[in-house]
N, C-alpha and C positions, 0 to 999 in steps of 0.2 A: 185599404183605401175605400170600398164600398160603404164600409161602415164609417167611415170617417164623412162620407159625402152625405149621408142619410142625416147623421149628424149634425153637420152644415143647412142642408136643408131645412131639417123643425126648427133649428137655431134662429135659419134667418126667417122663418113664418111668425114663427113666435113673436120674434123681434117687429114683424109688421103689426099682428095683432095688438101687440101692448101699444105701439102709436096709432091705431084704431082705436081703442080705448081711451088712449088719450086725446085724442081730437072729438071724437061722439060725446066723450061729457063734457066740452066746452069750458074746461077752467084754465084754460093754457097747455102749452108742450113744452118740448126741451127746445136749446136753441136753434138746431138744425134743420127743427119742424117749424118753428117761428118765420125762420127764413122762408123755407119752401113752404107756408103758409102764407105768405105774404107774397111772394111770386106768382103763386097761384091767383093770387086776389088781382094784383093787376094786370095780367097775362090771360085770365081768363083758360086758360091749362088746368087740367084735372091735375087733385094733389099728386096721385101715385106718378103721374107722367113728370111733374112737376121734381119731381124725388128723384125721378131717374136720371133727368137733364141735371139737377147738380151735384150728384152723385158722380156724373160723367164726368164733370169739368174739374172737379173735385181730383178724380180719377187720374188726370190728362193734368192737372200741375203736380200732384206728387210724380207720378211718372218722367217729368221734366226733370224733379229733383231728385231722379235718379230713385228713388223708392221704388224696389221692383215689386209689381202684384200679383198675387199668387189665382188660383183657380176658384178660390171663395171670395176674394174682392171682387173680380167681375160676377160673381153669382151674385152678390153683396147688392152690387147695382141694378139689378132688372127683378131680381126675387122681389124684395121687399117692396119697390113700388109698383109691384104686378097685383100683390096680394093686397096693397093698403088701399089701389083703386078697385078691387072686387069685394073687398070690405063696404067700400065707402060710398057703393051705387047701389049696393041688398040691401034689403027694410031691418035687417037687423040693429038693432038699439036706436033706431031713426030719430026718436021722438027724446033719447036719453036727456038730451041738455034742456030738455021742459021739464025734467022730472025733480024729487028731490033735491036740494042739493046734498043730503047723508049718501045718496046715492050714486049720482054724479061724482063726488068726493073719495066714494069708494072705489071707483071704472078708475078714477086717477092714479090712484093708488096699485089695483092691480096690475094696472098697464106697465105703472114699473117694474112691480117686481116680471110682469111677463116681459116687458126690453131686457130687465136685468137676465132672467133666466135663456133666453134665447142668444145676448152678448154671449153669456158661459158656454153655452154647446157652439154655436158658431166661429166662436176666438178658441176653442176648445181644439176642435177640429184639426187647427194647425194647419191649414190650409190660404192661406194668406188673413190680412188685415182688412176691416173695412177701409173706402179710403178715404174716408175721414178721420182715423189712426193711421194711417199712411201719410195724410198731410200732415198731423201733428208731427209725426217722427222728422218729416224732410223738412219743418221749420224749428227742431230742435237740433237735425243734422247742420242747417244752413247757419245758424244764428249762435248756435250752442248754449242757447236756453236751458233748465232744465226739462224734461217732457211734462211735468204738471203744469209749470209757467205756460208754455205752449198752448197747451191744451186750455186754461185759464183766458190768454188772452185771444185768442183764435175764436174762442165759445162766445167771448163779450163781445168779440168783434161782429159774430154770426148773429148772435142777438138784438144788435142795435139796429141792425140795417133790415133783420124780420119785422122790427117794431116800428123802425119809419117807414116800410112798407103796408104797416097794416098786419102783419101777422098774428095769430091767434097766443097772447100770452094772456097771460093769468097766473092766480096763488098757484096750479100748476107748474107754470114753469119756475115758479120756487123750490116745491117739493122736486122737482127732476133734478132741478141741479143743485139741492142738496139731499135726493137720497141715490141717486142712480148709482157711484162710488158704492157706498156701502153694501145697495142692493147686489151691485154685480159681484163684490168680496163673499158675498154670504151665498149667491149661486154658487160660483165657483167652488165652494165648501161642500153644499148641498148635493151641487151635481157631480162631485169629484171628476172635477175636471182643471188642467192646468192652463194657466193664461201663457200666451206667447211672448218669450222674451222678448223679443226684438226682430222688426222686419227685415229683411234681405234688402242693403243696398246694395244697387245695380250695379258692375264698375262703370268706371268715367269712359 
């Protein structure tokens, strides 16, 4: 179990630093940072806090749908936007999205593969679901979708409403949501580690 938690942990740092990366070089994010980049814009809420409030509510409708969460979905929620807001107040890469774009291009780039590598140890773990793979599963539970569909329309749903809010996309958020899949297949390889079947539903 120690080792499982240690695990969890770099999984889910990792997992903030690659959306530091990808926010610092200003080409766009994935859709869930869209949103919570847009919320933050007209709330005036720092991102990380920003992250963690809809991480929460996130949290609290799967929970409804009976998805039960394990001990790394609530680390899921306060890690990652503890670390994305002491990222994102240090002078580190401050000035990136002035820099190159070969460069910026590149911050994009690693930032996935660092979300990707960090999903792998942290989904690895076996220690519960983020709970935005806990919401996918309880509107594949509710509706009997299949979980890509879910996940498909759940993500376009997240993206539209980060975009009408002003959220930070870009060619970015192109390459996220079509390399993130593949990245996280080739972590999971790399890090030999296995992905969780399937969350624990709660009984009724």
């Amino acid at each position: 179990m120690t080792w499982r938690l240690v695990k969890l942990n770099v999984g889910l740092v990792l997992f903030a630093v690659g959306l530091w990366l990808g926010l610092v070089a200003e080409l766009g994010v994935g859709p869930w940072d869209v949103l919570t980049g847009g919320l933050s814009k007209q709330t005036g809420v720092r991102f990380g806090l920003m992250a963690i409030v809809v991480s929460v509510v996130v949290l609290l409708i799967g929970i409804a749908a009976r998805v039960r969460p394990g001990v790394g979905t609530l680390l899921n929620v306060f890690v990652i936007g503890a670390v994305l807001d002491r990222l994102l107040t240090s002078p580190l890469l401050a000035d990136l999205g002035e820099g190159p774009m070969a460069l910026r291009l590149t911050a994009t780039l690693l930032g996935i593969a660092t979300v990707a590598a960090g999903s792998a140890l942290y989904l690895g773990a076996h220690l519960g679901p983020g709970p935005r793979d806990g919401l996918m599963v309880a509107i594949h539970l509710r509706t009997g979708w299949r979980v890509g569909t879910a996940r498909a329309t759940l993500e376009g749903v997240v993206l539209v409403l980060g975009v009408l809010l002003g959220g930070p996309v870009g060619v970015g958020t192109v390459l996220f949501a079509l390399g993130i899949g593949p990245a996280v297949q080739v972590a999971f390889r790399v890090l030999r580690q296995t992905p969780v079947r399937r969350p624990v539903e709660a009984p009724a």
